[in-house]
N, C-alpha and C positions, 0 to 999 in steps of 0.2 A: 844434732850431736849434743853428748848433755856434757855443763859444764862441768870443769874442775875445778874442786874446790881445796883449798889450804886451811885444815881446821888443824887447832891447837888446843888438847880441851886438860886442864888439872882438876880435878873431883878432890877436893880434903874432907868436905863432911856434905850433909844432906841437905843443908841449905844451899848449899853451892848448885846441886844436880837441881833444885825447883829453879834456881836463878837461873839458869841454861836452856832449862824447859820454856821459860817462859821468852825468853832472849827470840828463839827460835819462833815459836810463834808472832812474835813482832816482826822477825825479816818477811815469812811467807807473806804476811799480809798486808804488811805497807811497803816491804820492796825498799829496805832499809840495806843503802853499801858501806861498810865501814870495819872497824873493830870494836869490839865492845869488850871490855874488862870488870870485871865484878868483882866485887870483894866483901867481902862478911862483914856480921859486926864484929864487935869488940867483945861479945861473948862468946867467940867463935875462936879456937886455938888456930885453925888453918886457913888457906886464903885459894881461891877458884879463880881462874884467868880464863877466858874466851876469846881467840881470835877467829873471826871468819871474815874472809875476806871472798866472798862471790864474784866471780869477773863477770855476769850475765845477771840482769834483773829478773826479778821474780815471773813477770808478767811475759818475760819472752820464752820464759820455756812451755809459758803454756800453748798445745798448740793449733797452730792457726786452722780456724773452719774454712771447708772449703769452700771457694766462692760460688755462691747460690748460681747453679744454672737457670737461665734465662727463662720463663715462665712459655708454656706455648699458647704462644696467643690463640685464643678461641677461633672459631670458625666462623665466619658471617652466618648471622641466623636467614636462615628462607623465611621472608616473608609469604603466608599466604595470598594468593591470589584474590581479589575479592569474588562475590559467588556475585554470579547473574542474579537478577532479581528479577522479575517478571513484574508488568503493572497488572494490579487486580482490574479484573475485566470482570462486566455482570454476565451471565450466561444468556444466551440468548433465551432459553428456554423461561428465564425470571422476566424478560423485557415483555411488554402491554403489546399485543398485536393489533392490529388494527384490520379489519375487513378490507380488503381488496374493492375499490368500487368499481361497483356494477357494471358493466357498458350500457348506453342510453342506448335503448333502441333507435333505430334508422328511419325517419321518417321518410319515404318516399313521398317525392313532388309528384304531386297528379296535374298532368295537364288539364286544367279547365275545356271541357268539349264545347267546339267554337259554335258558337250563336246561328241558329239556322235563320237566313234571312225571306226566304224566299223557298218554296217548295211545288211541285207539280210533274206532269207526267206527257212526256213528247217523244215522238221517236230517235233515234240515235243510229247513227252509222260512222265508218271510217275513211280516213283516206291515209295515202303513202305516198303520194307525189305532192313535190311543189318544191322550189327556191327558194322563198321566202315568205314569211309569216307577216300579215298585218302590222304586228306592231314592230317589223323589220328585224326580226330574228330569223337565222338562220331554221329551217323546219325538221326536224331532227325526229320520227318515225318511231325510235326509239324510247323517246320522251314520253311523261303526263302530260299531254296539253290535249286542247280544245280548241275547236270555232264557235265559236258563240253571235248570232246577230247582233243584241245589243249594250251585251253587261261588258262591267270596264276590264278591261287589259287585267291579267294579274289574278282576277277573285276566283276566289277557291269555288270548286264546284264536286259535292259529291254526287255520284250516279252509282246507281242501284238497280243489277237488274233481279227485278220482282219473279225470276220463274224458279232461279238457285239460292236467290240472296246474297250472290257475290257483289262487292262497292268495288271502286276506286275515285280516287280523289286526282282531280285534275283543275291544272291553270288555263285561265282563258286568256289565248297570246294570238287568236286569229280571228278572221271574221268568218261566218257559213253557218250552215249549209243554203244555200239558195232554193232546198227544194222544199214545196207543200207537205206542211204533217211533220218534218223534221226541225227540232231547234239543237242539234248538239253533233259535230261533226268529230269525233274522236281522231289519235292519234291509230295506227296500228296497234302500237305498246298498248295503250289506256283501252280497247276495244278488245286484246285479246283476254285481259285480266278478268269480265267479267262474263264472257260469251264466246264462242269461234267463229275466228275469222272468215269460216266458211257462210256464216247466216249473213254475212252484208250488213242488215240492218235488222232491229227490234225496237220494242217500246221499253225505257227504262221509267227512272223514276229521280227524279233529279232535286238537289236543296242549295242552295247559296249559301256559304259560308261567309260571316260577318269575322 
C-alpha cells in the first residue's frame, strides 16, 4: 500500500522551489521523518514553508526481494569404476626354448652265457615212473630234470641233440641211469623237447654248466 502523505508546499519565488528540490532529495536518501521549513534570505520579498510529514520510512517502500529459492543441490557425481588392468606377461613366443632332452636309450642287460664246465657225448634216454627222486623230491615227469650218476644235485646240464640241433637245459635232482653206454636219464618233458618220445633212446651231446 503506498503511503499517505500530508504535504503543505507556498512557492513565493525561485529560490524557494531549489530549497524544496533539494529538501526532497534529502528525505529519499537518508529516510529523514520530520518538517522542514525554509525561508529565504533577506534579499528575498517572500518566504517558502515545507511541511512533509511521511508516516512510512523511505526504505520500507522499497520493495522486498523475494526470498531466493533454495538452490538444488547437485547430484552425487558417479564415480568411475576403475578399469581392469591386466599384468604385462612376456608372450610366450619371446620366451628362450629349450630342447626337450632326448631319451637315453635302453640299455638291455645281457645275461652272461654261463661257463661250460665240462662237455662230451653219451647216450640219453627217459623215464616216467617213480615216487621219489634221489635228492627226495617228489618226481614230477613234467619237469627239466635229470639222473645223473655222479655230478652234484642241482647243476645245470645242457643236452643237445646233434641230428636237429634242438638243447634243453636240465637240473640234476636224481641218480641213473644204471645201464652201459648211457650217463643221462631225462625227464619225459626234457626228452620230448629235443627228440620223440617214440626213439627211447639216442646219443646226445652234453656240457655242464658252471
Amino acid at each position: 500500500m503506498a503511503a499517505k502523505h500530508s504535504r503543505t508546499r507556498i512557492f513565493s519565488s525561485p529560490a524557494g522551489i531549489v530549497a524544496t528540490a533539494a529538501v526532497g532529495v534529502a528525505l529519499a536518501v537518508g529516510g529523514t521523518v520530520g518538517a522542514v521549513q525554509l525561508t529565504s534570505g533577506s534579499g528575498q520579498s517572500g518566504q517558502t514553508t515545507l511541511d512533509l510529514t511521511p508516516t512510512t520510512a523511505a526504505s520500507s517502500l522499497a520493495p522486498s526481494s523475494p526470498a531466493a529459492s533454495p538452490s538444488a543441490s547437485a547430484s552425487p557425481s558417479v564415480t568411475a569404476s576403475p578399469l581392469a588392468t591386466r599384468s604385462q606377461q612376456a608372450a610366450s613366443r619371446g620366451k628362450a626354448r629349450t630342447a626337450s632332452p632326448k631319451p637315453s636309450p635302453t640299455v638291455k642287460k645281457t645275461t652272461a652265457s654261463p661257463k661250460v664246465l665240462e662237455s662230451g657225448s653219451c647216450g640219453a634216454s627217459f623215464y616216467s615212473d617213480g615216487q621219489l627222486t634221489a635228492n627226495g623230491e617228489s618226481f614230477n615227469p613234467n619237469a627239466l630234470t635229470a639222473a645223473h650218476k655222479t655230478l652234484p644235485f642241482n647243476t645245470k646240464v645242457r643236452v643237445t641233440n646233434p641230428a636237429n640241433g634242438k638243447s634243453v637245459v636240465v637240473r640234476i635232482n636224481d641218480r641213473g641211469p644204471f645201464i652201459d653206454g648211457r650217463c643221462l636219464d631225462l625227464s619225459r618233458a626234457a626228452f620230448a623237447t629235443i627228440a620223440s618220445v617214440d626213439v627211447g633212446a639216442l646219443t646226445v651231446r652234453y656240457e655242464v654248466l658252471g
